[in-house]
N, C-alpha and C positions, 0 to 999 in steps of 0.2 A: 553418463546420466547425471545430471543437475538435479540437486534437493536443495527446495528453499523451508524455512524454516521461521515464520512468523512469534513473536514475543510482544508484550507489550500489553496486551488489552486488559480491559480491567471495566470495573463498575465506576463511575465517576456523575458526578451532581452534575444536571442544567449549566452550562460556563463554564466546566471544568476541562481540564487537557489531559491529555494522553501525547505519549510518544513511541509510534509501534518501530520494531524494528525488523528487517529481513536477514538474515544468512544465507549466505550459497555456497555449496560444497563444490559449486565448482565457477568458475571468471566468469564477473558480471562484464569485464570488458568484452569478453566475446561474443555477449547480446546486443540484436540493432537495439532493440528499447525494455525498457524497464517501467511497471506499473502494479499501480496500487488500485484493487478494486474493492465493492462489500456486495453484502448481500445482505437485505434486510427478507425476515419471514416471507414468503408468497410473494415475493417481487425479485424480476431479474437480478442477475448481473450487474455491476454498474461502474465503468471506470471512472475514480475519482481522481489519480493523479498519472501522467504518461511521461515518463524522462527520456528523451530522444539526445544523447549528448552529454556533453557534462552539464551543462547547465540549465536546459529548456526544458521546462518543464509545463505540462497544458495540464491544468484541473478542469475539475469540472463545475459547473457555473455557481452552486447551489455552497460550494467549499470555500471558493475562491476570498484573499483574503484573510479566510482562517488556517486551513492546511498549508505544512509548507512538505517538502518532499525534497529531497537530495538523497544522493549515495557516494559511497567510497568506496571505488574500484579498486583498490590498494588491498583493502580488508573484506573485499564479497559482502559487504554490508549495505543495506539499502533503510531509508529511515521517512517516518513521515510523521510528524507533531499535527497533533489534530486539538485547537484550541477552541473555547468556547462553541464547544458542544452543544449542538441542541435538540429537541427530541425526535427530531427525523435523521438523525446521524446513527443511530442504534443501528448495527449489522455484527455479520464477520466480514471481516476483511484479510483482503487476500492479498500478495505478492503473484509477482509474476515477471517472468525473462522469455523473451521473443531472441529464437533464431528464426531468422528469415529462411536462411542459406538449408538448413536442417527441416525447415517446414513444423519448427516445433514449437509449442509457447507452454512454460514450466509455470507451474502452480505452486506456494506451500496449501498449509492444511488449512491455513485460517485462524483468525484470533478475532475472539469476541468483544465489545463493544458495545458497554450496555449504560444507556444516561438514567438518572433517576432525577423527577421534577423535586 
């Protein structure tokens, strides 16, 4: 069983960054992909960043630009810098690891992300 373990979030001003990070207790090489989603009050789910690969990485249109997103299979580490913040970026955001093979997609708990104007 895989536990992922989000860090990072915090309260930050309009333009301000953050940079969340993920833990996995167990090989993110043995995931087909790896993603970063939120969830803001009363509104779905929402993936914002998808890493298929080492390097490919597909945000989602509204981030694009400002997020960047990579991981280091080496260390079960997965990261995403969320810059110049604005106030429809307010969620928790979530980690997550896809086996395909296993039919299973791992969550952490979430970390909050809160802008102030």
């Amino acid at each position: 069983q895989v536990q992922l373990v989000e860090s990072g979030g915090g309260l930050v001003q309009a333009g301000g960054s953050l940079r969340l990070s993920c833990s996995a207790s167990g090989s993110f090489s043995s995931m087909d992909a790896l993603g970063w989603y939120r969830q803001a009050p009363g509104k779905a789910r929402e993936s914002v960043a998808t890493l298929t690969g080492v390097v490919l990485v597909n945000y989602l249109d509204s981030v694009k630009g400002r997020f960047t997103s990579s991981s280091d299979n080496a260390m079960n580490m997965m990261y995403i810098t969320v810059n110049n913040l604005k106030p429809e970026d307010p969620a928790v955001y979530y980690c997550s690891g896809k086996r395909t093979d296993l039919g299973t997609v791992y969550w952490g708990q979430g970390t909050q992300v809160t802008v102030s104007s």
